[in-house]
C-alpha positions in Angstrom: 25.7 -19.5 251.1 22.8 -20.8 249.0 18.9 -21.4 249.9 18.6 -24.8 251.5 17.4 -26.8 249.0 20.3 -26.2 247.0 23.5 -28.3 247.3 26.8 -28.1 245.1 27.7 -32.1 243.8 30.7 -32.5 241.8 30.8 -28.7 240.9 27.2 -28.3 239.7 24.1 -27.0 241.2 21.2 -29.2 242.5 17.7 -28.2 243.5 16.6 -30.9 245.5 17.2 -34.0 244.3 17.5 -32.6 240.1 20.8 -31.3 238.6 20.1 -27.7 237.9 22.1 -28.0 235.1 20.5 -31.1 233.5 17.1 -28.8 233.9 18.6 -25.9 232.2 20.1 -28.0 229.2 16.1 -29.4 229.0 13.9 -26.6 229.0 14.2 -23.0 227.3 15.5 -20.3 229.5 14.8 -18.1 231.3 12.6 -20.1 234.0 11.4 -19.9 237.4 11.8 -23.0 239.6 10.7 -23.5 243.0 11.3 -26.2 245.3 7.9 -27.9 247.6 10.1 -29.2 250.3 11.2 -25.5 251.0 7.8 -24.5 250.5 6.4 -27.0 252.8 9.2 -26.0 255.4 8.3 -22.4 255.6 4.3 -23.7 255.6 5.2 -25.4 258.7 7.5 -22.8 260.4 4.3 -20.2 260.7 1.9 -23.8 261.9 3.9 -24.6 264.7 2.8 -22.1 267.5 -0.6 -21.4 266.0 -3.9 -22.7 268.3 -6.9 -23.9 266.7 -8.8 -20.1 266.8 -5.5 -18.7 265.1 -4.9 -18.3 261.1 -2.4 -18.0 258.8 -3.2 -16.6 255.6 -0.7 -16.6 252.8 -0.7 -13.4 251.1 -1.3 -14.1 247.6 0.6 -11.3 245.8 3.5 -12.3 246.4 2.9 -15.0 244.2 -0.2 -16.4 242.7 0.3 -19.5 240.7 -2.3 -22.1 241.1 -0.3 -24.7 241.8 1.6 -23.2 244.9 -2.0 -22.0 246.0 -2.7 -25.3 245.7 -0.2 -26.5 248.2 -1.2 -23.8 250.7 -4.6 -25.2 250.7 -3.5 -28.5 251.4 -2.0 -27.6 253.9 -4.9 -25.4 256.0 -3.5 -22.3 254.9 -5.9 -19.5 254.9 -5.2 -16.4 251.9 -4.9 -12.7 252.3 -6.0 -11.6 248.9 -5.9 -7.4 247.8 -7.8 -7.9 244.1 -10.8 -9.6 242.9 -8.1 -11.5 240.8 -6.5 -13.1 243.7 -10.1 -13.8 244.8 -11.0 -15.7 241.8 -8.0 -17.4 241.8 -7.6 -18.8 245.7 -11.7 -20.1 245.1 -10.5 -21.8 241.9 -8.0 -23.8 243.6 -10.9 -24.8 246.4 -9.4 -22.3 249.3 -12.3 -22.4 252.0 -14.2 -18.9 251.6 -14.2 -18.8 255.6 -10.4 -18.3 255.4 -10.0 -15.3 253.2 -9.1 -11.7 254.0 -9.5 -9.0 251.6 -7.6 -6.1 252.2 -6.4 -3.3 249.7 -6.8 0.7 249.3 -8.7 0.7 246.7 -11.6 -1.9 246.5 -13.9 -1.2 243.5 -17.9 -2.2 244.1 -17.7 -5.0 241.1 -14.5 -6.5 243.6 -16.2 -6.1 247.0 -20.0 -7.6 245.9 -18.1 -10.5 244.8 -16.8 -11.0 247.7 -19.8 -10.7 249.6 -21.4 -13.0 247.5 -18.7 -15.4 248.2 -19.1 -15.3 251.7 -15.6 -15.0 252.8 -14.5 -14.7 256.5 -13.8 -10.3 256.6 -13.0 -7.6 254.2 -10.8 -5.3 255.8 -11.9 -1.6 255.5 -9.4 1.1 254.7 -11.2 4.8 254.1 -14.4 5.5 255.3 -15.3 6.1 251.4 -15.1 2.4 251.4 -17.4 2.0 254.7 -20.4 3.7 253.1 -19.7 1.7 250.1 -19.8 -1.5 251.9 -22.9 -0.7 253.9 -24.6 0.0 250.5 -24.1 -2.6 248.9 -25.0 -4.6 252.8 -28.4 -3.1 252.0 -28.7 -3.2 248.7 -28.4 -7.5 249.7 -29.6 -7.6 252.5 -26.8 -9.0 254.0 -24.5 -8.1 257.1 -21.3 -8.1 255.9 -18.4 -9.0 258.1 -15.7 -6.7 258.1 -12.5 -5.5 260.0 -10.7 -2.4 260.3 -7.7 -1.5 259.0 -5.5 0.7 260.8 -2.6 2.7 260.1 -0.8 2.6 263.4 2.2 4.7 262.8 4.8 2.0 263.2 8.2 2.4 260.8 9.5 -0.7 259.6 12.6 0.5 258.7 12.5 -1.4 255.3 12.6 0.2 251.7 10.3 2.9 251.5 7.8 1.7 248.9 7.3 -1.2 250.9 6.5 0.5 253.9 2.7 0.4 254.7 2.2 1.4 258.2 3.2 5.2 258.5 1.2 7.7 259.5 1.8 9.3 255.5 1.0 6.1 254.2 -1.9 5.7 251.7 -2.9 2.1 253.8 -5.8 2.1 256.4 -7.3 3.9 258.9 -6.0 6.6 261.3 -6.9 5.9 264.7 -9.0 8.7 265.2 -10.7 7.7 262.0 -11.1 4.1 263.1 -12.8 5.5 266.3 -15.1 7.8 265.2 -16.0 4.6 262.9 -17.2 3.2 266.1 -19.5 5.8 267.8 -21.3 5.5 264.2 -24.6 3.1 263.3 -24.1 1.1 260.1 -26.7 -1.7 259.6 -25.2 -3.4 256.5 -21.7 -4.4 257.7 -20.8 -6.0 261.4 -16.8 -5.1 262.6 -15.5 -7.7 263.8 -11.9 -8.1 263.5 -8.7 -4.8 264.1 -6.1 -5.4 261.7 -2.9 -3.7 260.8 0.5 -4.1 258.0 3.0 -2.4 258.8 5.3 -3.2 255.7 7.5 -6.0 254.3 11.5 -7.0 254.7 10.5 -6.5 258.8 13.7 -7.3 260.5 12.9 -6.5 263.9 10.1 -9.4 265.4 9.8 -6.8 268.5 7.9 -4.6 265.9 4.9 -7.4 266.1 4.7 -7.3 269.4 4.7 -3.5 269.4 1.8 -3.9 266.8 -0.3 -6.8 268.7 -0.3 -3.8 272.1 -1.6 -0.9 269.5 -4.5 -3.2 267.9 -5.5 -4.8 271.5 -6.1 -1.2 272.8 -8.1 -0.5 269.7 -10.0 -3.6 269.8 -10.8 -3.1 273.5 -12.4 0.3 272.7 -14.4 -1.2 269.5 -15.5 -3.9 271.9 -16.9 -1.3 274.2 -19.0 0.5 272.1 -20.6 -2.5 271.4 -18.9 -4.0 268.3 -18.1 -8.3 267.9 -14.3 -8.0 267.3 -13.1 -11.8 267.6 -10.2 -11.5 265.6 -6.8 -9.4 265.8 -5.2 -9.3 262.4 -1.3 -8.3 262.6 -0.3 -8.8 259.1 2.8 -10.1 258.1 6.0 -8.3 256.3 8.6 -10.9 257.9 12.1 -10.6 256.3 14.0 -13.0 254.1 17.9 -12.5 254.1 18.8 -12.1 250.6 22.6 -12.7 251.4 21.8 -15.8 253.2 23.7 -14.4 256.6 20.6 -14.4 258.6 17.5 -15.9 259.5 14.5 -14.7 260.6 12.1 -16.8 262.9 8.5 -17.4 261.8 8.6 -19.7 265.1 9.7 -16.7 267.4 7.2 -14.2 265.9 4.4 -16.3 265.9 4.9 -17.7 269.8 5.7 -13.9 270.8 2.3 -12.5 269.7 0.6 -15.6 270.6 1.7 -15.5 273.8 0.5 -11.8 274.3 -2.7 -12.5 272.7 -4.6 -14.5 276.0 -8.0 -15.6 274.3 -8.6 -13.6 271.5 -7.9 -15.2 267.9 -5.1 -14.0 265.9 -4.3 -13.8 262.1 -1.0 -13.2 260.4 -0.7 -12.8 256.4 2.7 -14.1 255.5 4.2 -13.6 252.1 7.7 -13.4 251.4 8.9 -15.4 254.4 6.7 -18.4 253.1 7.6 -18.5 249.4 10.9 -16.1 248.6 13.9 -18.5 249.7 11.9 -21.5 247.6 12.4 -19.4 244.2 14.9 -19.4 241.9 15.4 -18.2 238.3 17.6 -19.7 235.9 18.6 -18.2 233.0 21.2 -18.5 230.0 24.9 -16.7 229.6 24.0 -14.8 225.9 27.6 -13.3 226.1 30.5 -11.2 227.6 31.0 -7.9 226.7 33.4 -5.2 227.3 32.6 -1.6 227.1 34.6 1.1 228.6 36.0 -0.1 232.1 33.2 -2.2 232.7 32.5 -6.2 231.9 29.0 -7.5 231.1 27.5 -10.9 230.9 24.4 -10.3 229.5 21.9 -13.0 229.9 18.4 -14.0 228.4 16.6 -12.9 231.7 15.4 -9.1 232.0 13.6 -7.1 234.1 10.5 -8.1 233.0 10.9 -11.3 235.2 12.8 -10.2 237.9 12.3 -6.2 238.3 12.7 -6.0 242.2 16.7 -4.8 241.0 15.6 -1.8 239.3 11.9 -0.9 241.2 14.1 -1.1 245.2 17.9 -1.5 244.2 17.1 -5.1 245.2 20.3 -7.5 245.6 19.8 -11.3 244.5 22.7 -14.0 244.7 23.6 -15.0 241.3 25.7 -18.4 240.7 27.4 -20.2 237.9 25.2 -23.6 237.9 28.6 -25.2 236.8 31.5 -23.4 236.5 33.4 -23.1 233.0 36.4 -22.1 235.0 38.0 -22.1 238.2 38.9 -18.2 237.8 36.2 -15.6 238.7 35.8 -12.2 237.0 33.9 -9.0 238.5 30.7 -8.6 235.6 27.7 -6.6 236.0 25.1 -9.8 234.8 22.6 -7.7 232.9 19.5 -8.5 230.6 18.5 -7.6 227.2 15.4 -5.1 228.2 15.8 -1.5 226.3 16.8 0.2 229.7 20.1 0.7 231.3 18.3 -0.1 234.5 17.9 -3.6 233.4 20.4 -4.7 235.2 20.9 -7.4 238.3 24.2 -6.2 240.0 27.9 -6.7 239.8 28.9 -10.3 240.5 32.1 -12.2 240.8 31.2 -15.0 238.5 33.3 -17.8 236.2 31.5 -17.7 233.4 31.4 -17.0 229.7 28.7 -17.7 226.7 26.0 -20.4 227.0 26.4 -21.1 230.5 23.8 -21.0 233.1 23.3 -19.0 235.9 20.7 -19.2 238.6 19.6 -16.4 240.4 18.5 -16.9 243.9 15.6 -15.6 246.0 12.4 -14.7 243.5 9.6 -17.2 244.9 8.3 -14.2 245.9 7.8 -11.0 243.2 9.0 -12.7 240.6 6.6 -14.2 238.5 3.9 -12.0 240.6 5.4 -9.1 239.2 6.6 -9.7 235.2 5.4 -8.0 232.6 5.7 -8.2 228.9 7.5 -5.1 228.4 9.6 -4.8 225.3 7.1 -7.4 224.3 8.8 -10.2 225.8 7.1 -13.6 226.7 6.7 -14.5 230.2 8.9 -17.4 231.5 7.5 -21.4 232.5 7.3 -22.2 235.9 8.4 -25.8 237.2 8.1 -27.4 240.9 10.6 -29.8 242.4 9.5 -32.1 244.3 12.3 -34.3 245.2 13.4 -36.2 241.6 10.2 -35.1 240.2 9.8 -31.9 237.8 6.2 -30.4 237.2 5.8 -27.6 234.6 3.3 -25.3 236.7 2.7 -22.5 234.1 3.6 -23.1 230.4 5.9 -20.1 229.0 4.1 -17.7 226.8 4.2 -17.9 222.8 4.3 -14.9 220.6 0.4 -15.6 220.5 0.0 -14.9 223.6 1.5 -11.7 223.5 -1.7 -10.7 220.6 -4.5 -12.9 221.7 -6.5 -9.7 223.4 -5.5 -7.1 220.9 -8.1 -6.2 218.6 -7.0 -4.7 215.3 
């Protein structure tokens, strides 16, 4: 099984309507390529159930190129940012202040007043350090400064655990005894007006949300009667992708079953991974085959540093031959050329052998979001597909890049 934008045509690989192959032959690998008409599908799935009140903000971590914002724009998205970073870059593209969340643990003062001064729709307090900062720097503008609270309702996603965010042990919002004795107190530079929760990512269970949704109405209900404006329920997002490609999970479904619990008040979701992983892909180039011991290696041009989610959470991605030199398939651990035995992506049944191209499936999202230049190597191009056309999004980085801040 492959990602749906991806069909086999006379034993090569197309994304789209462009031979993957043809693409690989072009440009230098590695590379990350993403396809709009997946992107645009997944947009859609989370648009369908939504009323007017309702919002869906993209959550820009899991990846933040410009162009891909872009699209997210165009298409009403709202964004879900957790640095002044993300900030800066979802205004660049021309996102509407009035659809931004910031959430995060640990907001510095330089972050937070510029995103008061931006005017964006809530920042979503986590610690009650946080609070008193915020209603400083409300005084110190004069401003009221909208805000929601961030709860940590207990809830176990039953994903990996450092991408649970909703436990009780959790470093993420609020306890609800916190959040309560938040609202018996008087702060004149910030107004609460929105409950919000994230319970973690790779969610496999939709009943979870629903779970969620009861937790945050109660809470709301109480803030509500001590006197506080909540007109917003925030339920975060975490939806899976299936990385085999066995199962689906239904951004239609979740969305129509907290909707439909939700009567008149307004709810937000913060997608991620469901709305950008399956478009992803990274291609990357067959440097050779090697034997050593028991064990076979096909060690390609692609490390770590562009795809670490193998080594940080034992991830599992697909990897395919983009053409097949052979018709016979060998067991190979397909590994990169980072200085660390745990640079590797997994053992794979693959026909391959040096110079061919392999594409490995399922990084739209923490991908790019999440390379590095370690071992001082240069960050992979990003291209779109958008049917027959091929749009480089971010150039690949030169050695100059690597020194262009250094001082020496």
């Amino acid at each position: 099984m492959r990602p749906n934008s991806i069909k086999s045509l006379d034993n090569i690989l197309y994304l789209e309507d462009v031979s993957l192959l043809d693409i690989a032959k072009k440009y230098p690998t590695p590379f990350y390529i993403y396809s709009k008409e997946m992107i645009l599908a997944a947009i859609d799935s989370y648009l369908t159930n939504i009323r007017k009140k309702d919002l869906v903000c993209y959550s820009v971590k899991a990846n933040s190129n410009l162009a891909i914002l872009k699209i997210m724009a165009e298409k009403g998205m709202g964004f879900d940012v957790v640095s002044g970073g993300e900030l800066f870059k979802v205004l660049k593209i021309g996102a509407d202040p009035q659809k931004i969340i910031y959430s995060g643990v640990g907001k510095t003062k330089p972050e937070l007043e510029y995103a008061v001064d931006k005017d964006i729709k809530s920042i979503n307090i986590e610690s009650l350090f946080e609070l008193e900062l915020l209603n400083q720097i409300g005084n110190e503008k004069n401003k009221v400064i909208n805000t929601g609270i961030r709860i940590n309702p207990d809830i176990d996603a039953k994903s990996h655990p450092y991408i649970e965010t909703g436990k009780a042990d959790c470093k993420f919002g609020l306890s609800v005894d916190d959040a309560k004795r938040i609202a018996d107190a008087s702060h004149d530079g910030i107004s609460i007006s929105g409950i919000s929760a994230h319970i973690g990512s790779q969610i496999t269970d939709d009943e979870l949300f629903g779970t969620l949704f009861n937790d945050l109405k109660a809470l709301s209900e109480f803030f509500i009667s001590k006197g506080h404006p909540i007109n917003h329920i925030d339920v975060g997002g975490g939806l899976a992708i299936d990385y085999d490609f066995q199962e689906s999970f239904s951004p239609e479904l979740m969305t129509k079953k907290v909707i439909d619990m939700a009567g008149d008040i307004p709810i937000f979701f913060e997608p991620g991974r469901s709305l950008i992983g399956q478009a992803g892909s990274l291609v990357t180039e067959v440097l050779g085959v090697k034997i050593n011991g028991t064990n076979r290696f096909l060690i390609v041009d692609a490390g770590m540093n562009d795809l670490i989610r193998p080594a940080l959470y034992q991830a599992n991605h697909k990897i395919e031959a983009i053409s097949a030199s052979s018709e016979s398939s060998e067991k190979h651990y397909v590994v990169g050329p980072v200085c660390e035995t745990a640079d590797s992506f997994g053992e794979f049944s693959i026909a391959a052998q040096e110079h061919d191209h392999l594409v490995i499936y399922s990084v739209g999202a923490y991908g790019y979001s999440m390379a590095s230049n370690y071992n001082s190597r240069l960050r992979a191009a990003e291209y779109l597909i958008d049917g027959s056309k091929i749009s480089e999004i971010r150039k690949a980085e030169s050695y100059e890049d690597l020194i262009k801040l250094d001082q020496y």
